[in-house]
N, C-alpha and C positions, 0 to 999 in steps of 0.2 A: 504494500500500500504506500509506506513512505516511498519505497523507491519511484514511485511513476510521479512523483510532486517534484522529486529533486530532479527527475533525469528534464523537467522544462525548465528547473534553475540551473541560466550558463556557468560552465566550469569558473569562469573568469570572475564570478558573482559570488560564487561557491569559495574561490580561493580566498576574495577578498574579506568570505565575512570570516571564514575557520582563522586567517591570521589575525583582525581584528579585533576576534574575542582571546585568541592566544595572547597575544599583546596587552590585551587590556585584563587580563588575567593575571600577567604579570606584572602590570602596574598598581594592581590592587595589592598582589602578594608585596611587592615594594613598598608599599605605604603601611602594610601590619607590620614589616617588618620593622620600619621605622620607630615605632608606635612603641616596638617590643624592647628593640637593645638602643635604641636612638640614632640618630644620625651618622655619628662616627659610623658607628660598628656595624650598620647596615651598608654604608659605602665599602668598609673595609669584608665585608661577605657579600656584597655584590660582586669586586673588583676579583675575588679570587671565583668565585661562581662561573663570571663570562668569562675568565680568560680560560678555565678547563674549558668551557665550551667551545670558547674560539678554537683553541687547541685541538680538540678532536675535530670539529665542523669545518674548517675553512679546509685541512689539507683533506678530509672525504670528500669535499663537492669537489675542489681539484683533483684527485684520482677520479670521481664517479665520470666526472666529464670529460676526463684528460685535457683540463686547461694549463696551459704553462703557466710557471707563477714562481720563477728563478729569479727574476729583473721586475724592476720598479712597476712596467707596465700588467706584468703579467701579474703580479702580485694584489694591484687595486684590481685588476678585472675579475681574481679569484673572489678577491674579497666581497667584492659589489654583489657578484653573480651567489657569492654566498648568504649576503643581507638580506636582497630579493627572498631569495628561499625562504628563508629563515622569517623574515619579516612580512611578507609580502607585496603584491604591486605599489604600496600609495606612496611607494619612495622613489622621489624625484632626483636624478644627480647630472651631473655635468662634467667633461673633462675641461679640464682648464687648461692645462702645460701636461706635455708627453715625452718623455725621452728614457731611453732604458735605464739610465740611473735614479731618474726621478719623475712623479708622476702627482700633479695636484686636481685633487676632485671639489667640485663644488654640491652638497647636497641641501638644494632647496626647500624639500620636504622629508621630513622625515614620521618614521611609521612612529616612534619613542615620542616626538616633541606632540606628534599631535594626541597620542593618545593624551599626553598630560593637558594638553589645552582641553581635552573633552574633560578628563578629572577634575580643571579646575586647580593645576597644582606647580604651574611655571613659576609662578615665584619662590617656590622652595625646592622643585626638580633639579636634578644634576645627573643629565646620561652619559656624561662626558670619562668620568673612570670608567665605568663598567663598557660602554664603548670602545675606547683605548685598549683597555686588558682582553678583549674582544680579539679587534685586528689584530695587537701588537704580539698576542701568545700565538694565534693561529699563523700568522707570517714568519714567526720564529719558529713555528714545527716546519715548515716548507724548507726556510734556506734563513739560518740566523743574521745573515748579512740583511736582511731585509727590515727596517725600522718605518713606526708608522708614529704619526702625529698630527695634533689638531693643533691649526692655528686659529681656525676661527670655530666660533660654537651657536647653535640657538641657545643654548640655556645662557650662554653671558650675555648674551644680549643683540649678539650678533644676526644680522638677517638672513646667513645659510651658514653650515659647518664647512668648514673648507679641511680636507682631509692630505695630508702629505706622507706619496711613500718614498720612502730611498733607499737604495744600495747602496753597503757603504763597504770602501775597498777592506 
């Protein structure tokens, strides 16, 4: 019965609501968690949380899909290509600068900022460690030469994250 309601809702409908509520499942567990050990120590068990994830996720969708992801370029397209997944379609990015030692992304929307604009919670939100520890662990299981960092963020205040990878000799 369910199945003949779903197979008229498109796949692409379907993705968008399963990561939505994934997502926003997670931002609710982020806010008890807060609630529970405080701000610190919720940052500090986020930060090591995403980066085992990064860690396992980023180099599987590079093997699943055989993306290269040795050099700067290959490493943000793993990464990206692993966000999407992971997060789903509502994330918007940009390349800004390309070259195989370094590669800057600009992401205009993101699937984290907005859930907290729906929560209601930018003024106290910060996805920026558990982001970081994210890419930066998953990039270092691929090829440790490979370093990732933010220089711009939505939650500082900024109007997009701007994301920067590098190889570094």
């Amino acid at each position: 019965m369910a199945e003949a309601i779903l197979e008229k809702i498109p796949a692409e409908k379907r993705w968008e609501i399963a990561t939505k509520t994934l997502t926003g499942a997670i931002m609710g567990y982020g806010q008890v968690l807060r609630e529970i050990v405080g701000k610190d120590r919720s940052i500090e068990i986020g930060v090591k949380m995403w980066g085992e994830g990064g860690k396992t996720f980023i180099p599987m969708i590079k093997k699943a899909f055989k993306i290269p992801g040795e050099d700067a370029v290959g490493a943000a397209n793993v990464t990206m290509c692993a966000a999407v997944l992971s997060m789903g379609p509502e994330i918007e990015a940009e390349r800004i600068e390309e070259t195989e030692k370094r590669v800057v992304d600009r992401v205009n929307k993101c699937t984290w900022w907005e859930r907290a604009k729906e929560f209601g919670i930018t003024a106290q939100y910060n996805c920026v460690p558990g982001c970081l520890a994210w890419c930066a662990e998953g990039l270092k299981a691929i090829n440790p030469k490979l370093t990732f960092k933010f220089t711009k963020a939505l939650p500082r205040g900024d109007p997009y994250c701007e994301l920067v990878y590098e190889l570094k000799e």
